[in-house]
C-alpha positions in Angstrom: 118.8 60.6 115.8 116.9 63.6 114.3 115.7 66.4 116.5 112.2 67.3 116.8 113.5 71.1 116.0 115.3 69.5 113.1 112.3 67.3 111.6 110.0 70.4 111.8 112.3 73.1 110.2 112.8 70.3 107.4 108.5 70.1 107.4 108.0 73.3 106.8 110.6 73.5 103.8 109.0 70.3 102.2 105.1 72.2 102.9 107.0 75.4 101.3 108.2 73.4 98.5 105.1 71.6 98.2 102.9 74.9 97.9 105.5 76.7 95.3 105.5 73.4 93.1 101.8 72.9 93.5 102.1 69.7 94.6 100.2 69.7 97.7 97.1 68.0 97.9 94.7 70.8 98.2 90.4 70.6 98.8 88.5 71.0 96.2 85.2 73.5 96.5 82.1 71.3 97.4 80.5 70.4 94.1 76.7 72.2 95.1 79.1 75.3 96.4 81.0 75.5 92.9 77.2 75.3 90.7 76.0 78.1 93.0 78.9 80.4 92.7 78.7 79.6 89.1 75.5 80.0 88.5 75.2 83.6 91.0 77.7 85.1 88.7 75.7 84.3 85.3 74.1 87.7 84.7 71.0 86.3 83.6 70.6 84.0 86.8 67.2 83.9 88.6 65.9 82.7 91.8 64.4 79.6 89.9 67.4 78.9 88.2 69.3 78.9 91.5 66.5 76.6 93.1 66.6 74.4 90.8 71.0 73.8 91.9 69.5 73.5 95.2 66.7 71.5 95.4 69.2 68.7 93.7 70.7 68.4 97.4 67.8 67.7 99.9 69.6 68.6 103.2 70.7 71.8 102.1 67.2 72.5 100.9 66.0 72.5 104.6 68.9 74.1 105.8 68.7 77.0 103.3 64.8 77.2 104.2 65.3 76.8 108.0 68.0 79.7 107.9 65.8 82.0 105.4 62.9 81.6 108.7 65.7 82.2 111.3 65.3 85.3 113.7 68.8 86.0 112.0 66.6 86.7 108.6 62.7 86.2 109.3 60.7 88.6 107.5 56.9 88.8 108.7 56.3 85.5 106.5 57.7 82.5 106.9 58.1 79.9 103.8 58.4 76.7 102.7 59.4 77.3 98.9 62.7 77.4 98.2 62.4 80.0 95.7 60.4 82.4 97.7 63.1 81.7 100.3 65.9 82.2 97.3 63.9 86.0 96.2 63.4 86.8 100.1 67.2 86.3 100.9 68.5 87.6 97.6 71.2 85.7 94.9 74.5 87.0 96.7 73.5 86.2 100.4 72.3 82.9 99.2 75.5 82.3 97.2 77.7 82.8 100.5 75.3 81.2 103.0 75.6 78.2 100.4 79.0 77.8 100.2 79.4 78.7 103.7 77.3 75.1 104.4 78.5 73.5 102.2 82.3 74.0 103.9 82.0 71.5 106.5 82.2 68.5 103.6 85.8 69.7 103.7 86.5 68.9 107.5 85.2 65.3 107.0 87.9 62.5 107.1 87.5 58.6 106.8 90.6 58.5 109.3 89.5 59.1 112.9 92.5 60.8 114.0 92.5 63.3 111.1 88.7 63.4 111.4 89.2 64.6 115.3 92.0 67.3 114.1 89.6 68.3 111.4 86.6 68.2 113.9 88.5 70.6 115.9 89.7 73.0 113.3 86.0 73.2 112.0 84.2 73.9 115.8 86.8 76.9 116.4 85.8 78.2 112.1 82.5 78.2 113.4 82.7 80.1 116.4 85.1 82.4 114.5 82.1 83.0 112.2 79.6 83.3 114.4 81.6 86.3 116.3 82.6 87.8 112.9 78.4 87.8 111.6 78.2 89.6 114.3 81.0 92.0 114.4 80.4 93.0 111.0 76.7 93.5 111.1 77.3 96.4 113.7 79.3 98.3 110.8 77.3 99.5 107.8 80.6 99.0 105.2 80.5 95.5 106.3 78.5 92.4 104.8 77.7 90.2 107.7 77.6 87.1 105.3 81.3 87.7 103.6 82.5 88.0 107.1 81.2 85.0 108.4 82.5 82.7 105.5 85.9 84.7 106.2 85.9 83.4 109.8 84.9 80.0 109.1 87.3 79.7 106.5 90.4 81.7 107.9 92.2 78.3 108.8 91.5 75.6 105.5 95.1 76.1 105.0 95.4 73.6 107.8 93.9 70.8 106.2 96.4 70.3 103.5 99.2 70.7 106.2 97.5 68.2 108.3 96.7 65.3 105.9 100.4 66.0 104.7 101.8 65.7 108.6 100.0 62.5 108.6 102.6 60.3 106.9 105.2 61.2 109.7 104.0 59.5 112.7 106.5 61.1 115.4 105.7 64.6 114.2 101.6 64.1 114.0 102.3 62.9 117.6 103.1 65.7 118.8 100.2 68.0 118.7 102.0 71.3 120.2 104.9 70.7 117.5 101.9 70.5 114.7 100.4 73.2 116.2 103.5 75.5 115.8 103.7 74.5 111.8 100.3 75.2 111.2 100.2 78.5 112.9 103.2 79.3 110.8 102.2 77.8 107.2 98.3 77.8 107.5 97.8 81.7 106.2 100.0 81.2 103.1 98.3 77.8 102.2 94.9 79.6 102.4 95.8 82.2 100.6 96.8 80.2 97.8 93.6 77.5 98.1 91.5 81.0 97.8 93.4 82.2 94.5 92.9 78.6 93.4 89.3 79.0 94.0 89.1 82.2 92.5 87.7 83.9 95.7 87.5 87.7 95.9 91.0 89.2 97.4 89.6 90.1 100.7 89.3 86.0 101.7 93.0 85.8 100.1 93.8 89.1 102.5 92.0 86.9 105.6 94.0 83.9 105.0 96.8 85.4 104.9 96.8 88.0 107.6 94.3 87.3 110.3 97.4 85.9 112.7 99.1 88.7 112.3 98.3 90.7 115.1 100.6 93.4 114.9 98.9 94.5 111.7 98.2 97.7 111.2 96.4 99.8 108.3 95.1 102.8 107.3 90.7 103.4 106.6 87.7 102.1 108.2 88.0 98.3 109.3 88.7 95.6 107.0 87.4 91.7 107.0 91.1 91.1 108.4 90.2 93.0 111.7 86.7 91.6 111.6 88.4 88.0 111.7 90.8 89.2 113.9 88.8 90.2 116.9 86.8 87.0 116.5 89.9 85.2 116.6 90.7 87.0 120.0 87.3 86.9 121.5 86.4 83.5 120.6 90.0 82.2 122.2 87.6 82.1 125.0 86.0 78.9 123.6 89.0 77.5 120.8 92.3 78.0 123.5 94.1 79.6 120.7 97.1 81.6 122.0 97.0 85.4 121.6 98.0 88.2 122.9 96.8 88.9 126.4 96.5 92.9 126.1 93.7 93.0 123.4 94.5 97.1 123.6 98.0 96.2 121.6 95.8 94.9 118.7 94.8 97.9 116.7 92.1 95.8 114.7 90.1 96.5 118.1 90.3 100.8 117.7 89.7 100.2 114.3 86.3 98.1 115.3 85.5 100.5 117.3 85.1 97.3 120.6 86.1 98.0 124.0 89.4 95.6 124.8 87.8 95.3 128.7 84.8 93.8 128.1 83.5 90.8 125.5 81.3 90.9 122.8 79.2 87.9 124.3 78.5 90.1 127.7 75.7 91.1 125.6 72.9 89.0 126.4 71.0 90.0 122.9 74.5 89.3 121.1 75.2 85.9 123.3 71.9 84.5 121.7 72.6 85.6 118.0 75.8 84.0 118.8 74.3 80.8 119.5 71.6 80.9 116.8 74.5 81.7 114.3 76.8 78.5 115.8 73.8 76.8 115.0 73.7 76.9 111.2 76.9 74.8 111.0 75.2 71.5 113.3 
C-alpha cells in the first residue's frame, strides 16, 4: 500500500510537472474584469467608454455605485450615475475595484465539496484584503486598491491545485495533507496564473513570496510585506499557521506596526475593516 508521505511527494511532482508543461487547468480572468483592464489601458479610454463595459453587467453596476458612496470613498455628493461615479473614483481605481469583484466568480464551484474549499479560501482573501486596504493606506508609496487585490488574490494558486487534488479521493480526504501541498505549491502556481494574466510584477512578487516569512529586503515596504502582515494579523480570523513571534518577521519593522498589539485594536480601523469585508458579500 502507498503511504500518505509517498502519494503526496508524488502530488506535488505531478502539480510541478503539470505547471512546467502548462497543462494544469488554470482560471481564466472574469470576462467584465478582462474588458475593463482592456479598455483602462487604451489611452484614449473615457469614463463613458468604461461605463458603457459596466453598465452591460447589472450587479456590478450597483456594486461599483454603492462602493463609489461608501465612507471608504464618499465625497460630499453622493450619485447614482455610473459615470459620475466612474470620473469621481478615477479609471485606475475603478479598473482594480472591478477586477477585485469580479474575483469571487473564480471561487464558485458546481461541486459542493470543492465549492466549501473554495468558499473557504475566498473568506480568508477577503479578510487578507481588507487588512492589506488598510495597511497600505497608512503609507503614502502605497496604493490602497493594488494592495487589496494583492491580498485577496495572494492564494488563486490554490484553486488549480485543488480541483486537481479532486480526482484522488484518499488525498482530498485529508484536509491537513492538502493543506501542506497547497502551502507548498500555491505561490509558484500564482505566480505563473499572474504572468499568464499579464498582471504587473508586484502581484507575481505577492504570489510568490507572501509565505515566506523569513523574507527580508532592502527600501521602504513592498506589497509582499503589506500582504504579509495581513496574512499574520488576519490568522486571527483564517487559523492559518504562522509564526508566533511577529517581531522575527521583518515585513513588520519595515511597516512600521507594533508586533504587541493588532491592527483591529483600533476601533476607527475595526470598522473600515468591516466596511472593507463588506464589498466582497
Amino acid at each position: 500500500m502507498v503511504s500518505m508521505q509517498h502519494k503526496t511527494e508524488n502530488f506535488l511532482e505531478e502539480v510541478k510537472d503539470a505547471v512546467t508543461t502548462e497543462r494544469l487547468l488554470l482560471p481564466s480572468l472574469p470576462d467584465v474584469a478582462l474588458k475593463i483592464k482592456a479598455e483602462c489601458e487604451k489611452e484614449e479610454s473615457s469614463a463613458q467608454k468604461i461605463a458603457e463595459v459596466i453598465s452591460r453587467d447589472p450587479a456590478l453596476t450597483v456594486r461599483l455605485l454603492q462602493i463609489a458612496n461608501s465612507s471608504l470613498y464618499r465625497t460630499r455628493i453622493s450619485t447614482d450615475n455610473i459615470q459620475m461615479a466612474i470620473t469621481k473614483l478615477g479609471l485606475k481605481l475603478v479598473r482594480d475595484l472591478i477586477i477585485s469583484l469580479s474575483m469571487k466568480q473564480l471561487y464558485n464551484a458546481e461541486n459542493d465539496v470543492i465549492a466549501e474549499r473554495f468558499n473557504e479560501l475566498w473568506l480568508a482573501s477577503t479578510k487578507t484584503a481588507a487588512i492589506a486596504h488598510l495597511l497600505a493606506s497608512q503609507h503614502e508609496h502605497l496604493d490602497a486598491e493594488k494592495a487589496m487585490l494583492a491580498g485577496l488574490t495572494h492564494n488563486i494558486g490554490a484553486l488549480p491545485i485543488i480541483l486537481m487534488a479532486e480526482d484522488d479521493d484518499e488525498l482530498f480526504d485529508q484536509p491537513g495533507t492538502l493543506y501542506k501541498i497547497l502551502h507548498k505549491l500555491q505561490g509558484e502556481v500564482g505566480a505563473f496564473i499572474f504572468q499568464k494574466w499579464h498582471f504587473p510584477s508586484y502581484m507575481v512578487d505577492v504570489a510568490n513570496e507572501c509565505y515566506h516569512f523569513r523574507r527580508n529586503h532592502d527600501g521602504p515596504a513592498d506589497y509582499v510585506d503589506v500582504v504579509q502582515v495581513a496574512l499574520i494579523q488576519g490568522s486571527i480570523y483564517t487559523g492559518l499557521d504562522c509564526p508566533e513571534d511577529w517581531s522575527t518577521v521583518s515585513a513588520f519593522a519595515r511597516m512600521n506596526i507594533n508586533t504587541d498589539s493588532h491592527v483591529l485594536d483600533i476601533e476607527e480601523n475595526k470598522l473600515v475593516f468591516d466596511e472593507t469585508t463588506t464589498l466582497f458579500k
